[in-house]
N, C-alpha and C positions, 0 to 999 in steps of 0.2 A: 504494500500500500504506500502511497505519496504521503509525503508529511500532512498534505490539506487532508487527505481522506482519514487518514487518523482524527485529527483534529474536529473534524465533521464527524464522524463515529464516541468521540469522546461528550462534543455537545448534546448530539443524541442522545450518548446514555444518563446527561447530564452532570456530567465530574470533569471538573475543568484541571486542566493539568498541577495547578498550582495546589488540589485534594489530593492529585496522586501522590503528591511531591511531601505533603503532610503527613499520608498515611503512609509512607516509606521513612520519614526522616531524613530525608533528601530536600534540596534548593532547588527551588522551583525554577531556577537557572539550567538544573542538572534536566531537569523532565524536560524542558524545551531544548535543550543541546541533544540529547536523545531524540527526540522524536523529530529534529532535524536532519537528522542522521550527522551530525557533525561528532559525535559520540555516542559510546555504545554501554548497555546495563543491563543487563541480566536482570534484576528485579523489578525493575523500573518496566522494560518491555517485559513481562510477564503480568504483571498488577493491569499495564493497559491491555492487555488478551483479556484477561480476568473480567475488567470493566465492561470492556465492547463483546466478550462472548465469542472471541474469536480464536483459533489455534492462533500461536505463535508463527508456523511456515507458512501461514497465508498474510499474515500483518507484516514480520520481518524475513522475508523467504532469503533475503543473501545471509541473513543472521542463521538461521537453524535449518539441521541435516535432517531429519527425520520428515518421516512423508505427512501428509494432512492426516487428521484422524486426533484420536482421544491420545493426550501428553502426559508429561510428569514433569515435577520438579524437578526430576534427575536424567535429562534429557540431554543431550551434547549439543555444543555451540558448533556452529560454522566462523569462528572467527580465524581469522588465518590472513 
C-alpha cells in the first residue's frame, strides 16, 4: 500500500497515527517516518495491520516474506 492508502485506511478505522504512536510508546515523529517509508518498525507496522484488519504482506509487501493469509508475531522480516 502507498503511504496515502495507509493513511486513508487509518482514518477509516478512525486512529490517527499520533494513537498509534501512544499506544506503542513511540513519537509520533517515528509512526509518520514509518508509514512514509523513510523508516522501518516492526511494531509500529504491525499495531497498523492490527488497526486496519489487514495482513502485514498486503500493507508492507517489500517489508515481509510470508505469503497472505493468517500471521504471527513470530513471522520473518524481508529486510535486507
Amino acid at each position: 500500500m502507498t503511504p496515502l492508502e495507509i493513511k486513508i485506511e487509518l482514518m477509516q478505522a478512525r486512529i490517527s497515527q499520533s494513537e498509534i504512536a501512544r499506544r506503542l510508546g513511540v513519537s509520533p515523529a517515528a509512526v509518520t517516518r514509518m508509514v512514509a517509508g523513510d523508516s522501518t518498525s516492526d511494531p509500529i507496522q504491525r499495531e497498523i495491520c492490527n488497526v486496519i484488519g489487514r495482513d502485514p504482506v498486503e500493507v508492507f509487501p517489500d517489508r515481509y516474506c510470508h505469503p497472505p493469509g493468517p500471521w504471527a508475531e513470530n513471522e520473518p522480516l524481508c529486510m535486507g
